[in-house]
N, C-alpha and C positions, 0 to 999 in steps of 0.2 A: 329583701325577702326574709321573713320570716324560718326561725329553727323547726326544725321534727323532732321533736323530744320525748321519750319513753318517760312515765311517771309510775314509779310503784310503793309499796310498802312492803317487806316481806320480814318475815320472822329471821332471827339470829342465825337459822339451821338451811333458810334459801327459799323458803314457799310465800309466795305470795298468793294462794286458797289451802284452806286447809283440805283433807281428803269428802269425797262423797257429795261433792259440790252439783247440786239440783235446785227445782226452783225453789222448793222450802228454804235453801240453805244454799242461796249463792253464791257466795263467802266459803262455802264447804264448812265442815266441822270445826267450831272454834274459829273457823276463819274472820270473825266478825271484831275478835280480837285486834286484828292487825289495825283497825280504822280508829280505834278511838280515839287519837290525836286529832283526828279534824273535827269531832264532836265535843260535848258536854267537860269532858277530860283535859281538853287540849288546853295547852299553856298559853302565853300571850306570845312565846317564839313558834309554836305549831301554827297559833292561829294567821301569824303575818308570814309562814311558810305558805300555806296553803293562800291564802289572800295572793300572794304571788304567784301560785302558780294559775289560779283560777284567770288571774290578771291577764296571763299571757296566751290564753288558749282563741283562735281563732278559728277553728275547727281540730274535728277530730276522728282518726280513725278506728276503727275496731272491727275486729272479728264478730262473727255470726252465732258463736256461744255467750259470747260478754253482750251483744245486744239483748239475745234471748232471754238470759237469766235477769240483765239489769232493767229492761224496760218495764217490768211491772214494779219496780220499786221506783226508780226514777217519772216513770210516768210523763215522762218529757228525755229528748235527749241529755247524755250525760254532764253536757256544761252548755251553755246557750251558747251555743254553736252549731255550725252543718257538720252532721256526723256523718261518714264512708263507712260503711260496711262491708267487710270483705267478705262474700261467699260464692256459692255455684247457684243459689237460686234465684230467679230472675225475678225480679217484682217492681212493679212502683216507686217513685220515691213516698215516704210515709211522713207524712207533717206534721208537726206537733207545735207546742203552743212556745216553742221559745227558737226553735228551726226547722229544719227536717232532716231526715235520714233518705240516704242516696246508697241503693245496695250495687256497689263495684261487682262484677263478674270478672272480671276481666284481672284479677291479681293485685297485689301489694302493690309494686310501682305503679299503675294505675292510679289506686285509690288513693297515695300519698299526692302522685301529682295534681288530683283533682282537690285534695285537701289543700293544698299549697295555695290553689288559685282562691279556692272562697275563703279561706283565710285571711286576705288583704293584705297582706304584710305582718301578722301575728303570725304565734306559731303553732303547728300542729302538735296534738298531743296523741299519743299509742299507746290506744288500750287494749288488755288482752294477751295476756303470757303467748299464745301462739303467733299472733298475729307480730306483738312486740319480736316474735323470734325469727322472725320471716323479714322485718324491717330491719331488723339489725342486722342478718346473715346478705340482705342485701344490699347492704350500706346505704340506707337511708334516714339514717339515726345520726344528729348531728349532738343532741346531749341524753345522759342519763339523771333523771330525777330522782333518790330510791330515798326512801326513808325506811331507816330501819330497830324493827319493833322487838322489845327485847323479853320473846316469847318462844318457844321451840313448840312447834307444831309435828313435828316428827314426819307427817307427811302431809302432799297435797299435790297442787301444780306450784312447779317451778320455773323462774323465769327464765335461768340461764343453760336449760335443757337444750339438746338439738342447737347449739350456737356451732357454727363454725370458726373456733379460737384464734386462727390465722386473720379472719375477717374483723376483731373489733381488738384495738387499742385503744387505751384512754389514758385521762389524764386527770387527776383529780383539781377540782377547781375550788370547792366551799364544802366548809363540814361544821354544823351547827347544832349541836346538843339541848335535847329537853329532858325530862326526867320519862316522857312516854319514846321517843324516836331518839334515831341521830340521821339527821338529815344530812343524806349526801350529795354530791354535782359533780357528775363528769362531763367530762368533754369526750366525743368519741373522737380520735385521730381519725 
């Protein structure tokens, strides 16, 4: 079986969006900063970071804000895979041209276990600062992904908000430096 792994990018100072994050401005202000390593910018160590992590996604879950805001830019699920979405509104699964999206009701350990199985043995990936904080406070978070962008956003959302500190230990495993990131890997205990 396949890991559950959080992937993020967040500024020097802890946000991974910057503040006022709407649909103009999913990213939130400045937030659009944090990503240029997987674009135009990126190194040839970004690029085979991301290449691996893309590699490994076999589904994936998210929150109901990170679908909201991201579907009109993505315009397909966020990586071709079957996306979980966690909220309280009941609808459909919604299909799209690379998988579909399956809206969980029913909580976090639901949607991860449902990600597990259409996954096939790949791993799932957690998107979504709340959502990511709800997998981790519930120990379902086997690694951390974080690259980190050496920018200060002074505010936004943060990922490591509302974590319960008794509930995650780690271990650092790989740390790989570009001139835009330094890309890191933990293990969660």
């Amino acid at each position: 079986m396949g890991k559950v792994f959080a992937s993020f990018t967040m500024s020097l100072d802890g946000y991974v969006a910057g503040p006022n994050i709407d649909h103009e401005n999913p990213m939130g202000e400045d937030g659009e900063q944090l990503h240029e390593w997987l674009f135009d910018k990126g190194t040839d160590v970004d690029r085979q970071m991301a290449d691996d992590i893309n590699g490994r996604v076999g589904a994936v879950v998210l929150g109901r804000r990170t679908f909201d805001l991201g579907l009109p830019h993505w315009n397909d699920t966020p990586f071709p895979a079957p996306s979980f979405v966690v909220t309280h509104e009941r609808r459909q699964p919604l299909t799209m041209p690379s998988a579909a999206f399956t809206f969980v009701n029913d909580g976090v350990e639901s949607a991860v276990r449902q990600a597990r199985e259409a996954a096939a043995g790949k791993d799932v990936v957690v998107m979504g600062a709340s959502i990511a904080q709800q997998v981790l406070n519930a120990g379902l978070v086997d690694e951390l992904v974080l690259q980190i962008a050496p920018i200060l956003l002074g505010q936004g959302s943060r990922l490591f908000d509302n974590i319960q500190k008794q509930s995650v230990q780690l271990k650092s495993t790989n740390v790989i430096g570009s001139s835009l990131v330094t890309h890191l890997h933990y293990e969660v205990l």
